[in-house]
KEPA-849415 format. One record per residue (C-alpha): residue number from 1; residue in one letter; x, y, z. Coordinates in Angstrom, 3 decimals, always signed. Example, Ala and Ser with C-alpha at 12.3 -4.5 7.8 and 13.67 -1.06 7.14 Angstrom:
BEGIN
SEVO  drenba  vexpa        px        py        pz
SEVO       1      A   +12.300    -4.500    +7.800
SEVO       2      S   +13.670    -1.060    +7.140
REM end
This chain:
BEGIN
SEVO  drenba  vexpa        px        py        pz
SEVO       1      X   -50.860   +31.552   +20.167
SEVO       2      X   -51.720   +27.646   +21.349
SEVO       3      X   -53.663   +27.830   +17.762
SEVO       4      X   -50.677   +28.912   +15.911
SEVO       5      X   -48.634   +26.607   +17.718
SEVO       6      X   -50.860   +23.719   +16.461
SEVO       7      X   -50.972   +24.640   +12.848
SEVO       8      X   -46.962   +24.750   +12.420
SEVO       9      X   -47.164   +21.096   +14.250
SEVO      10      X   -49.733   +20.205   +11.857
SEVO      11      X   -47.773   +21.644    +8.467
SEVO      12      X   -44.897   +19.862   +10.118
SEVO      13      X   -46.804   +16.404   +10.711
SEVO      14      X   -47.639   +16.845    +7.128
SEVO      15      X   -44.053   +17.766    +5.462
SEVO      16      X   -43.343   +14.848    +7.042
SEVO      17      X   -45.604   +12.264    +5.960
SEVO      18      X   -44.494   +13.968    +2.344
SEVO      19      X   -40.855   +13.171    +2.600
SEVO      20      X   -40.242   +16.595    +2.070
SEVO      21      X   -38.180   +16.844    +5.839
SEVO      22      X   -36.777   +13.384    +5.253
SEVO      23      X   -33.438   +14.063    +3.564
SEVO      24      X   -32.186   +17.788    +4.219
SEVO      25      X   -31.978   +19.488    +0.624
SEVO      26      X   -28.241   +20.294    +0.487
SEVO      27      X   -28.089   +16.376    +1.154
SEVO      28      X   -29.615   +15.500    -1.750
SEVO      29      X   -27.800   +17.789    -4.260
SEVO      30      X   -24.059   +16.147    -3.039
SEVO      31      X   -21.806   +12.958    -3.504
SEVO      32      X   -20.538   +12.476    -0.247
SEVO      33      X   -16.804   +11.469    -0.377
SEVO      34      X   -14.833    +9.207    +2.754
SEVO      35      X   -11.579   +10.317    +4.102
SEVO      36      X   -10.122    +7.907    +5.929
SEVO      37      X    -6.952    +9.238    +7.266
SEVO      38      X    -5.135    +9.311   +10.883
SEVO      39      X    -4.796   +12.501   +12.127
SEVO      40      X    -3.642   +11.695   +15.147
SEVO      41      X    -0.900    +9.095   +16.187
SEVO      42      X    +2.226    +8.166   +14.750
SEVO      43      X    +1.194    +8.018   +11.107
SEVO      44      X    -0.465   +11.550   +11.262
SEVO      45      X    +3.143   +13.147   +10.331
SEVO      46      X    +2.293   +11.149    +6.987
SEVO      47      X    -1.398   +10.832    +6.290
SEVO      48      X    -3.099   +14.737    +7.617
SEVO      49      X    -1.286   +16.414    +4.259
SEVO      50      X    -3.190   +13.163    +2.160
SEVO      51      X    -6.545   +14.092    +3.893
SEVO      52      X    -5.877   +17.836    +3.008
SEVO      53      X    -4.825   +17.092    -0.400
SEVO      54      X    -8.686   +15.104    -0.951
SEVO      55      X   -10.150   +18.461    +0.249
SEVO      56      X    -8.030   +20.373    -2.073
SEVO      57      X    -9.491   +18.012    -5.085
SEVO      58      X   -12.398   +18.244    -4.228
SEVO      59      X   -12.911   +22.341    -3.763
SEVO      60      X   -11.488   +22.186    -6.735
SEVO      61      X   -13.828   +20.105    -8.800
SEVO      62      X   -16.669   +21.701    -6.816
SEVO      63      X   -15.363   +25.379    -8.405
SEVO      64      X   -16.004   +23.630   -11.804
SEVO      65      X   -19.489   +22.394   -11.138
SEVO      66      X   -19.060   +18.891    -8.907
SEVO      67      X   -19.687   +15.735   -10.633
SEVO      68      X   -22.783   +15.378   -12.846
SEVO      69      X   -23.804   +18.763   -11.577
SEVO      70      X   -24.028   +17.630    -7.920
SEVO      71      X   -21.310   +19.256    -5.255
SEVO      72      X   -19.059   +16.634    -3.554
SEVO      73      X   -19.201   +16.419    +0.524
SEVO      74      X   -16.271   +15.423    +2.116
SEVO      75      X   -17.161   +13.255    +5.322
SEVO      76      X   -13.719   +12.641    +7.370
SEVO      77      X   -12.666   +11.012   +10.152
SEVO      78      X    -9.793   +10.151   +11.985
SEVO      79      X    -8.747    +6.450   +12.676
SEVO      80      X    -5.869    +8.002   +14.825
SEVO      81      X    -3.181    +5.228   +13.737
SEVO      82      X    -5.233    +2.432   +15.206
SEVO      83      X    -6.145    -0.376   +12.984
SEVO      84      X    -8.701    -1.806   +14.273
SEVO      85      X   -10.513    +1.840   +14.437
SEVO      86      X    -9.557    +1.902   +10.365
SEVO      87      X   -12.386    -1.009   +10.139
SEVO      88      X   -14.676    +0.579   +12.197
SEVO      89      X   -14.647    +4.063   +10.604
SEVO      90      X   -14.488    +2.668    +7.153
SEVO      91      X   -17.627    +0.476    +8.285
SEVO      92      X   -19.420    +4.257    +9.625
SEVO      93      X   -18.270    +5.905    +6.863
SEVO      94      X   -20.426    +3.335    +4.304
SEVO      95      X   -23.174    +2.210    +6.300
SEVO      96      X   -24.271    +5.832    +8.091
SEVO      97      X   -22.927    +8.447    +5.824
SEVO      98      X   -23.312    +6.620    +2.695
SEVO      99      X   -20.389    +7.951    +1.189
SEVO     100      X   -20.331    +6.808    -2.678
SEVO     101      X   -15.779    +6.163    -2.249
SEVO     102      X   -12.930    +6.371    +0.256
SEVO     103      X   -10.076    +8.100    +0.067
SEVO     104      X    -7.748    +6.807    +2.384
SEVO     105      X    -5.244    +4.650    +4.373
SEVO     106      X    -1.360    +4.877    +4.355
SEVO     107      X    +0.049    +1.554    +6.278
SEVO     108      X    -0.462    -1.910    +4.848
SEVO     109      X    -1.784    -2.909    +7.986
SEVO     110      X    -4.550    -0.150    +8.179
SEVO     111      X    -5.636    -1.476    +4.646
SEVO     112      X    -5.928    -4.898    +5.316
SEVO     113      X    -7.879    -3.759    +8.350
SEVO     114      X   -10.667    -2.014    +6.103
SEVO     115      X   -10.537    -4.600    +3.399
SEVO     116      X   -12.882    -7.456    +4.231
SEVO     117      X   -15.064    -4.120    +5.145
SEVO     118      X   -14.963    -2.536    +1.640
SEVO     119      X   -15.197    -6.139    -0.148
SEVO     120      X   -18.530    -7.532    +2.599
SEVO     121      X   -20.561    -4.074    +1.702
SEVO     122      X   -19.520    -3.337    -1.795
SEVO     123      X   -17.838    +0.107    -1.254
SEVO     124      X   -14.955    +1.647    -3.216
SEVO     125      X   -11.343    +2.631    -1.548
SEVO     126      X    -8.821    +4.591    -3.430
SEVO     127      X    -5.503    +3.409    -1.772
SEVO     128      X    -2.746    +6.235    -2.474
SEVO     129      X    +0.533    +4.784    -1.186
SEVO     130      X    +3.650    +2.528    -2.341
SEVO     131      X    +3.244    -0.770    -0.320
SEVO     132      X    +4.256    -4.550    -0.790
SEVO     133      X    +1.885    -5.814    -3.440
SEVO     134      X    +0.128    -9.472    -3.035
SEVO     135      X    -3.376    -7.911    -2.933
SEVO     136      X    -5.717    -7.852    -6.038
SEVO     137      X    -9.119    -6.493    -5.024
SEVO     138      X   -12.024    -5.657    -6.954
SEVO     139      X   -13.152    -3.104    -4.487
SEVO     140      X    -9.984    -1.294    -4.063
SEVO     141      X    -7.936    +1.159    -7.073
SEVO     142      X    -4.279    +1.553    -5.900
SEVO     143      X    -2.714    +4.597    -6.914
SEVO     144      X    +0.535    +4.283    -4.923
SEVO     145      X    +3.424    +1.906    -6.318
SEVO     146      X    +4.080    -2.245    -6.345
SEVO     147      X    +7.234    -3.452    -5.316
SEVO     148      X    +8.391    -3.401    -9.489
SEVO     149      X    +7.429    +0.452    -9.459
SEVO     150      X    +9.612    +1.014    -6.410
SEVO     151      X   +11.595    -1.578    -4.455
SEVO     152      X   +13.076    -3.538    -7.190
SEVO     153      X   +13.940    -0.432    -9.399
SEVO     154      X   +15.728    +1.201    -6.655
SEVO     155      X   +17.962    -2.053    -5.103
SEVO     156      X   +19.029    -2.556    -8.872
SEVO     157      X   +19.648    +1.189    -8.750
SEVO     158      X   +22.131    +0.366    -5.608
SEVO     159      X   +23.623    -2.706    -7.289
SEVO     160      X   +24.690    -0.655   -10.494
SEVO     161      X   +27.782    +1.034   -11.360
SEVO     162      X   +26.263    +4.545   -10.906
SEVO     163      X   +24.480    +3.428    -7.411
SEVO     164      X   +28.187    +2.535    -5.763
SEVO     165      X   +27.932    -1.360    -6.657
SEVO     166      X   +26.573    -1.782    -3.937
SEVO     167      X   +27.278    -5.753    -2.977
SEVO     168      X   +25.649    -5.878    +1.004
SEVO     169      X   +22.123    -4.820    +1.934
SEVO     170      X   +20.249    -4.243    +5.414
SEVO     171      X   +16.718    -4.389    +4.908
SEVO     172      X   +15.551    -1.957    +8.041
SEVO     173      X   +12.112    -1.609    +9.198
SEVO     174      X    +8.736    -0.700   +10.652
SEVO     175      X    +7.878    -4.034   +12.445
SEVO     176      X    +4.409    -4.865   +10.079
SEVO     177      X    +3.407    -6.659    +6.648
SEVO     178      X    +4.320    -3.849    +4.499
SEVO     179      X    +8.411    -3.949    +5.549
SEVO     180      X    +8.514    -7.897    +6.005
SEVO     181      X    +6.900    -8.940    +3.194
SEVO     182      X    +8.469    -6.195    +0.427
SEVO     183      X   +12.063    -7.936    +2.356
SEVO     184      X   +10.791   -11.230    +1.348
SEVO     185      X   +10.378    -9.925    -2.255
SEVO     186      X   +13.975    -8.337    -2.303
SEVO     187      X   +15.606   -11.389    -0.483
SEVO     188      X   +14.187   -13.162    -3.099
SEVO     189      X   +15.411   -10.916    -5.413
SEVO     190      X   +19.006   -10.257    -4.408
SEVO     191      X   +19.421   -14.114    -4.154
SEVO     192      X   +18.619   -14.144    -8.002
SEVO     193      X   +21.502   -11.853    -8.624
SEVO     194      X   +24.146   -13.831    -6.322
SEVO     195      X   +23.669   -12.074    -3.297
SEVO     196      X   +24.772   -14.147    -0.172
SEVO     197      X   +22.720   -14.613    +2.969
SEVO     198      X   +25.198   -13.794    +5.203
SEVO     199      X   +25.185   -10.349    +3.001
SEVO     200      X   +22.044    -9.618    +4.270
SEVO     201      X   +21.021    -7.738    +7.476
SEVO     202      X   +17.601    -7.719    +8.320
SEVO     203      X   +16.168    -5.311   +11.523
SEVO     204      X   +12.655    -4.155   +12.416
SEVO     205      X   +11.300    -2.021   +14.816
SEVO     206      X    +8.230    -1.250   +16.377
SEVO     207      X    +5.541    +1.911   +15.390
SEVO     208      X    +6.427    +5.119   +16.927
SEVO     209      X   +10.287    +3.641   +18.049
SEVO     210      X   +12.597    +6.747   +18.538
SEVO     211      X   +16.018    +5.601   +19.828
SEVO     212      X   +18.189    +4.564   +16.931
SEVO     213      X   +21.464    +4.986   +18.282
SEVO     214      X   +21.872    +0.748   +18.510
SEVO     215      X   +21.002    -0.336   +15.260
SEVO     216      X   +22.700    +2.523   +13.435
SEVO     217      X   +26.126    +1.055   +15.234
SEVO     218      X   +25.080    -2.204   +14.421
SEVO     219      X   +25.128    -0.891   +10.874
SEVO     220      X   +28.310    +0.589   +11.011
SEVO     221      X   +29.805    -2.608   +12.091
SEVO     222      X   +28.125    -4.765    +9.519
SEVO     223      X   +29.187    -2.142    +6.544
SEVO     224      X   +32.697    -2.729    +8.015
SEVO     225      X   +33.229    -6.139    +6.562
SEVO     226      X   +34.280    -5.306    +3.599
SEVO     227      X   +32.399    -5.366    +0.502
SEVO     228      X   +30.205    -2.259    -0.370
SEVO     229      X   +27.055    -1.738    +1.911
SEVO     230      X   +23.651    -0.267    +1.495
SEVO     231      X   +20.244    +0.479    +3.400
SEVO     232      X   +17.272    -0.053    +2.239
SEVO     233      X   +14.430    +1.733    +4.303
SEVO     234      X   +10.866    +0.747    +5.059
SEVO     235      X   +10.493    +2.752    +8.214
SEVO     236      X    +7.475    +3.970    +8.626
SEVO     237      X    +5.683    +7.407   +10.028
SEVO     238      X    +7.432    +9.689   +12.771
SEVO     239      X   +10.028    +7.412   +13.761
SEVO     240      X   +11.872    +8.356   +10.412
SEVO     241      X   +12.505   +11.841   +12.259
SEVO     242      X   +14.790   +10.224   +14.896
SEVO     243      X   +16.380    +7.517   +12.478
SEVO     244      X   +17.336   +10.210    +9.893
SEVO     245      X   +18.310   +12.188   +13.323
SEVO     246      X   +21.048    +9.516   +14.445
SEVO     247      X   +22.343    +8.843   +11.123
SEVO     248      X   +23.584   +12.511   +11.224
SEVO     249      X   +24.703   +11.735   +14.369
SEVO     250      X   +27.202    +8.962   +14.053
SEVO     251      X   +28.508   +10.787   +10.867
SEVO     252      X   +27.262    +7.670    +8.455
SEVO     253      X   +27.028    +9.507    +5.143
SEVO     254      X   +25.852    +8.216    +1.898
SEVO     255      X   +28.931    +7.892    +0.068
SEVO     256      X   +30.254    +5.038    +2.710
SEVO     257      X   +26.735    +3.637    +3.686
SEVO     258      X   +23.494    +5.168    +1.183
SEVO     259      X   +20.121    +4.628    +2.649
SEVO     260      X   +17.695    +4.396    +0.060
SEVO     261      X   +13.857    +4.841    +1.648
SEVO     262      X   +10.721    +3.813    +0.129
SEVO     263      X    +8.238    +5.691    +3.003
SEVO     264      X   +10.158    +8.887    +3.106
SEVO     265      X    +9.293   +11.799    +1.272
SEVO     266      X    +9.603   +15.502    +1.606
SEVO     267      X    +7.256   +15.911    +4.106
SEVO     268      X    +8.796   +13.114    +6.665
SEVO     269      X   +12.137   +15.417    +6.121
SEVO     270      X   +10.859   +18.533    +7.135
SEVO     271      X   +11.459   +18.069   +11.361
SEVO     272      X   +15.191   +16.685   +10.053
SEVO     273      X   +18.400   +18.686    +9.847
SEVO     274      X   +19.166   +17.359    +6.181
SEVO     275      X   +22.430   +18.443    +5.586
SEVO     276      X   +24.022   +15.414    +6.937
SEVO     277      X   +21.706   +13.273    +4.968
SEVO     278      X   +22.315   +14.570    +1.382
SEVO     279      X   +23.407   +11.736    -1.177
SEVO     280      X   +20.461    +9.352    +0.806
SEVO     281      X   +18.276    +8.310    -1.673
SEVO     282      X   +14.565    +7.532    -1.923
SEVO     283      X   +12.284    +6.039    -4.580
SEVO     284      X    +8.942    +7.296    -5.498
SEVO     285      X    +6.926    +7.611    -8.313
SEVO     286      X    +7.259   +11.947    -8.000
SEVO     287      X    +9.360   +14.223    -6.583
SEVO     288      X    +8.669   +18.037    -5.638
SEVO     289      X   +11.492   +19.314    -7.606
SEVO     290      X   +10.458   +17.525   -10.648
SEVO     291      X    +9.933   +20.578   -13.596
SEVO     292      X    +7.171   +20.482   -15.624
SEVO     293      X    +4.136   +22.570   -16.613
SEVO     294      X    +1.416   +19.971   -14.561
SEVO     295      X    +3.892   +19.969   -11.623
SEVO     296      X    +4.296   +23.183   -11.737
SEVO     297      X    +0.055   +23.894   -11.209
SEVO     298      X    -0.056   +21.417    -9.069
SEVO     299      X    +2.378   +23.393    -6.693
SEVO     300      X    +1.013   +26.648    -7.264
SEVO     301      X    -2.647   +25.062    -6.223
SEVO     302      X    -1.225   +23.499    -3.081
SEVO     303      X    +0.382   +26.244    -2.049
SEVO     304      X    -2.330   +28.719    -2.607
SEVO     305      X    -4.707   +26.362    -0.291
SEVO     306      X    -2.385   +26.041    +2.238
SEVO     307      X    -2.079   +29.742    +2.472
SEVO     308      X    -6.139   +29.961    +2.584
SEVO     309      X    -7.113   +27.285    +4.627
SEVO     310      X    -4.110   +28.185    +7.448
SEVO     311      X    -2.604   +24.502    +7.022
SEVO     312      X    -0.131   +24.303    +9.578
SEVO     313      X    +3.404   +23.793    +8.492
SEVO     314      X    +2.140   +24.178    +4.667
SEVO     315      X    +1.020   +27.749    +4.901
SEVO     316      X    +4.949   +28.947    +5.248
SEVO     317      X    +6.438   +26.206    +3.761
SEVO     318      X    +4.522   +24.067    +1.314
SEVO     319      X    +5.659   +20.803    +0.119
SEVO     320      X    +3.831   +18.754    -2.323
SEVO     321      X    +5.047   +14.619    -2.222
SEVO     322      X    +4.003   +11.101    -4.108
SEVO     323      X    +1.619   +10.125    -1.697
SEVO     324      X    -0.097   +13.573    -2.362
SEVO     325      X    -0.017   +13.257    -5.894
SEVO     326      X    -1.506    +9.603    -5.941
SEVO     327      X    -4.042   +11.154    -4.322
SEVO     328      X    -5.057   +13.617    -6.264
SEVO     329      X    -4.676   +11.229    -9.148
SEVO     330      X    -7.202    +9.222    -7.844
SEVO     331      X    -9.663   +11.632    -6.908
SEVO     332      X    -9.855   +13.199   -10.530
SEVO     333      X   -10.067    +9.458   -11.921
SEVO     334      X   -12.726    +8.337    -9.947
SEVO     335      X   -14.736   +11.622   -10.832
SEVO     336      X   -14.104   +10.845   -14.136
SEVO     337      X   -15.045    +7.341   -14.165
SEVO     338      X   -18.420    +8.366   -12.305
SEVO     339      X   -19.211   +10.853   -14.909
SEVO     340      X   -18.711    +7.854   -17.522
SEVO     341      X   -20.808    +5.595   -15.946
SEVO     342      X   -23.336    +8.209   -15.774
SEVO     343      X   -23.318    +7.072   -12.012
SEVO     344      X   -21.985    +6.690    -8.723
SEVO     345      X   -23.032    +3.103    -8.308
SEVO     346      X   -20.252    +1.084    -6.937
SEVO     347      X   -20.672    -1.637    -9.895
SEVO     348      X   -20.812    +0.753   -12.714
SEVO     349      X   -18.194    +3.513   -11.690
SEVO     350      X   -15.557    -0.158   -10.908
SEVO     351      X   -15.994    -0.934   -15.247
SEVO     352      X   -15.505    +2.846   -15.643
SEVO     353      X   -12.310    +3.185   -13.976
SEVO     354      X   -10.658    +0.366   -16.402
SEVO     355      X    -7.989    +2.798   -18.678
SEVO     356      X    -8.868    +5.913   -17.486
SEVO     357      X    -5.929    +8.427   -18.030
SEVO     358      X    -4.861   +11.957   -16.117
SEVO     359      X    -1.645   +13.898   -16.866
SEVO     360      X    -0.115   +13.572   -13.678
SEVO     361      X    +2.037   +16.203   -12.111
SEVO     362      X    +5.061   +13.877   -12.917
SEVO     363      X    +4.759   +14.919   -15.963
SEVO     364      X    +3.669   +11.753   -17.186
SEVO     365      X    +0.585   +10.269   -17.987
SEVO     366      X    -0.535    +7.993   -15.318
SEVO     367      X    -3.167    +5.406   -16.643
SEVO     368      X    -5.330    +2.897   -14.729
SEVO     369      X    -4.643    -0.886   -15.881
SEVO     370      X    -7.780    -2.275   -17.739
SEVO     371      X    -7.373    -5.400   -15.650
SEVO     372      X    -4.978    -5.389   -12.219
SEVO     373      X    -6.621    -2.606   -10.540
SEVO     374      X    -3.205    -0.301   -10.493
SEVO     375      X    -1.724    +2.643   -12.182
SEVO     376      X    +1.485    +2.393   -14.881
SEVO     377      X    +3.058    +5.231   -13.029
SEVO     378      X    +7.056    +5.888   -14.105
SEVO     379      X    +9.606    +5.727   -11.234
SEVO     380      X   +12.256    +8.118    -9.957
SEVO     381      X   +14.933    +7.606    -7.569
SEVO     382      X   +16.073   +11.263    -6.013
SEVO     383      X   +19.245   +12.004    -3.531
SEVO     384      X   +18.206   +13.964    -0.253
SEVO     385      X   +19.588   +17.820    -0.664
SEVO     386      X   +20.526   +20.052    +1.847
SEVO     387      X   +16.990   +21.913    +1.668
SEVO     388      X   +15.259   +18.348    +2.335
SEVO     389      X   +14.682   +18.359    -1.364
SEVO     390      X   +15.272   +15.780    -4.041
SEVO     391      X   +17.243   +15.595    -7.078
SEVO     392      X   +15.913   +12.959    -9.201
SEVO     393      X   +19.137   +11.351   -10.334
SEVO     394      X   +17.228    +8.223   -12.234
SEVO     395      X   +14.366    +7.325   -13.982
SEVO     396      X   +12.036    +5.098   -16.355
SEVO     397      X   +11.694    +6.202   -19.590
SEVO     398      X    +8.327    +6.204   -19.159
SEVO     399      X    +5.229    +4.809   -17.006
SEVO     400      X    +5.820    +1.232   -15.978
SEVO     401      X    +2.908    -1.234   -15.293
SEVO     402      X    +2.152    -2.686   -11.724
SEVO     403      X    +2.906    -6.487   -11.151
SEVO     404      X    +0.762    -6.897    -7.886
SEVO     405      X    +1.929   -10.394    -7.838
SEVO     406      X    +5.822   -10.194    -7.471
SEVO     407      X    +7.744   -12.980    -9.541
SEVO     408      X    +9.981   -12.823    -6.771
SEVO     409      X    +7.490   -15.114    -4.311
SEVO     410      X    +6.729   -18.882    -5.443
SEVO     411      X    +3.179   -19.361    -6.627
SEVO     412      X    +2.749   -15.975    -7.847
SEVO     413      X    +3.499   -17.079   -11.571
SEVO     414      X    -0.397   -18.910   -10.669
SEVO     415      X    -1.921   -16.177    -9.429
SEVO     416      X    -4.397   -13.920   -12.047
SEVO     417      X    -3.427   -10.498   -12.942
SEVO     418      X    -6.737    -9.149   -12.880
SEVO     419      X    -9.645    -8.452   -10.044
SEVO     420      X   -12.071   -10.424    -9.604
SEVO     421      X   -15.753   -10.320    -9.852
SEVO     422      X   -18.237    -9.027    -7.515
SEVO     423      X   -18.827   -11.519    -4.547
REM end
């Protein structure tokens, strides 16, 4: 027995030495793949679908063979709404797993946490949500919306006849870069169309705030004065729930006072009694109820998963959103631009994303700019129905290219629309 015992130390002494127990084998056959999401905290209402959604890609490209023949391994963690933590994670998730992208993120704040990270070790984040623009980095593809895909669209959408001409704005809140500086760009912007500052109402609030019932008065008040009056929404995670909550409550309904909302999407309606709310508007870059053949898939597949994989909420009721769909945009991208560079190399798979197309489930085909780092992606504005769905009631003709650099802040006209090289 002691002799046997000896000779499997021995063979195992020796594998060693070989490399052969080095790297388990299932290890060496798969792309691992970062998912850098909270789920837990106040932006978990938003970002655990976005996490799911990466897993979804990804069992799906795995059922067609993986990427250059080698299975993708999700590694995920949770940053649990805490920026700092967002660094940290990102920094695990390069350095120790040695994950070839990230999939992740949701707040501006949370991406500006992980960006010196991505940009000091050379990794790769795929950034899937609308946020304020004035960031061009080479180590980062967004795949949500800039303020001209989104912001600017919709308050021109408010200002027109078939918007309700609209004539006073408040610009509410979460109390972060993201909400301030996209109201810098429309401040700018509605002073370029003759829009007085005393027209203009500007509120924030902290993360996770849930009592409403003050500002929505102060609203009421301000829309009083006279000339038409609208809201324009950057509120942020679960506090959306109680806002959209009060505004039911004190009766304000869109065809006195619209709210138009740039962070909420089907899924932030789904704890809300929406009757009160339909005619409120939001502006994405997809909607749920948008018909088409690709949309139509993409449903079927999220739904199906759901079902299988016992997602909470989504297995009775699934709901499919922009956020989502950037997502999966960018997941099937980057696996294409990997399998054109032959590689998952940071610096070759960056050259390989430049103009690479994917027939979105907006029914449009989203393509990658060659230079700015950002999809064209076509906008939609949709009214809230009483089912917490959207009916898109305007849209681009087609897909619109980013300007991460909004000619609505001075100096931008300087700034280069294009990332830069490797540091």
């Amino acid at each position: 027995m002691m002799k046997r015992r000896l000779s499997l130390q021995t063979l195992a002494a020796v594998a060693a030495l070989a490399g052969l127990t080095a790297i388990p084998a299932h290890a060496q056959n798969t792309i691992k793949v970062g998912v850098l999401h909270s789920l837990s905290g106040t932006m978990a209402i938003s970002e655990t679908v976005l996490k799911d959604t990466v897993l979804m890609a990804i069992e799906e490209i795995n059922a067609k063979g993986g990427v250059m023949g080698r299975k993708l391994e999700p590694v995920i963690v949770d940053p649990a709404s805490n920026w700092p933590l967002f660094a940290e994670k990102a920094r695990q998730l390069i350095t120790q797993d040695k994950v070839a992208v990230v999939f992740g993120c949701w707040t501006s704040v949370s991406r500006k946490s992980v960006l010196p990270v991505f940009e000091e070790l050379n990794g790769l984040l795929f950034y899937p949500v609308q946020y304020e623009g004035e960031e061009l980095s080479r180590n980062v593809f967004y795949t949500g919306a800039a303020p001209n895909q989104q912001a600017i669209p919709a308050v021109e959408y408010l200002m027109s006849k078939d918007g309700g001409n609209a004539r006073r704005f408040v610009l509410l809140g979460t109390d972060y870069v993201y909400p301030r500086t996209t109201n810098k760009i429309l401040r700018a912007f509605l002073k370029s169309k003759g829009i007085a500052d005393a027209d203009i109402m500007e509120e924030y609030t902290p993360f996770g705030h849930s009592d409403y019932q003050t500002i929505i008065g102060k609203i009421k008040k301000f829309s009083s004065e006279g000339k038409k009056t609208a809201v324009i929404s950057t509120i942020n995670g679960d506090s959306n729930v109680p806002f959209y909550k009060e505004l039911g409550n004190q009766g304000l309904k869109a065809k006195d006072v619209p709210v138009v909302a740039f962070s909420v999407g089907e899924e932030e309606l789904r704890g809300v009694d929406t009757k009160p709310l339909v005619g409120h508007l939001a502006a994405w870059n997809y909607f749920m109820t948008i018909k088409n053949p690709a949309n139509d898939a993409f449903i079927k597949q999220w739904a199906a998963y759901a079902k299988a994989k016992n997602l909470p909420g989504h297995k009775d009721k699934p709901l499919t959103n922009d956020p989502m769909e950037a997502t999966y945009i960018g997941v099937h991208m980057w696996k294409q631009a990997v399998e054109k560079a032959k590689s998952t190399d940071v610096d070759k798979v960056i050259p390989a994303m430049y103009g690479q197309t994917f027939r979105a489930p907006s029914g449009f085909t989203a393509k990658m700019d060659e230079r700015n780092h950002h999809l064209h992606k076509p906008v939609f504005i949709g009214e809230v129905r009483a089912d917490g769905q959207f009916n898109v009631v305007w849209k681009t003709p087609g897909p619109v290219r980013a300007m991460p650099w909004s000619p609505f802040i001075e100096g931008n006209d300087k700034k280069k629309d294009v990332a830069g090289p490797k540091k």
